[in-house]
N, C-alpha and C positions, 0 to 999 in steps of 0.2 A: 516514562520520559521519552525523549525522541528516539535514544537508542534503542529502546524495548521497541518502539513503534517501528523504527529500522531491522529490525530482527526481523518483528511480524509481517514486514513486506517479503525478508529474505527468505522465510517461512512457503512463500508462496512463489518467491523467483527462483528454484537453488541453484538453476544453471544460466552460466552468465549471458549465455545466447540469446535466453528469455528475458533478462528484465528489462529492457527498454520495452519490450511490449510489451509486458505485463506492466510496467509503468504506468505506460502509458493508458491500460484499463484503467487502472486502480485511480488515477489521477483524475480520469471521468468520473468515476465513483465518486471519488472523492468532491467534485463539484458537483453532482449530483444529486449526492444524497451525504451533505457533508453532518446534519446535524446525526446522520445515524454513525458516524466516527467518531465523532468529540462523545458521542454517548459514551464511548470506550476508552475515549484519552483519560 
């Protein structure tokens, strides 16, 4: 669900300094290469 999916971004941000910009990657990613995501949702 989106919470598990919220985890696994915090997974990859754990310090709060980082996640805007790791956001901001993963969010390219994410329109990038969106159908290898939803493979996982």
């Amino acid at each position: 669900g989106r919470e598990d999916f919220r985890q696994f971004l915090n997974f990859f941000s754990p310090l709060e300094e980082e996640r805007n910009e790791k956001k901001d990657f993963i969010d390219d990613s994410l329109s990038n290469h969106r159908i290898d995501y939803f493979h996982f949702a």
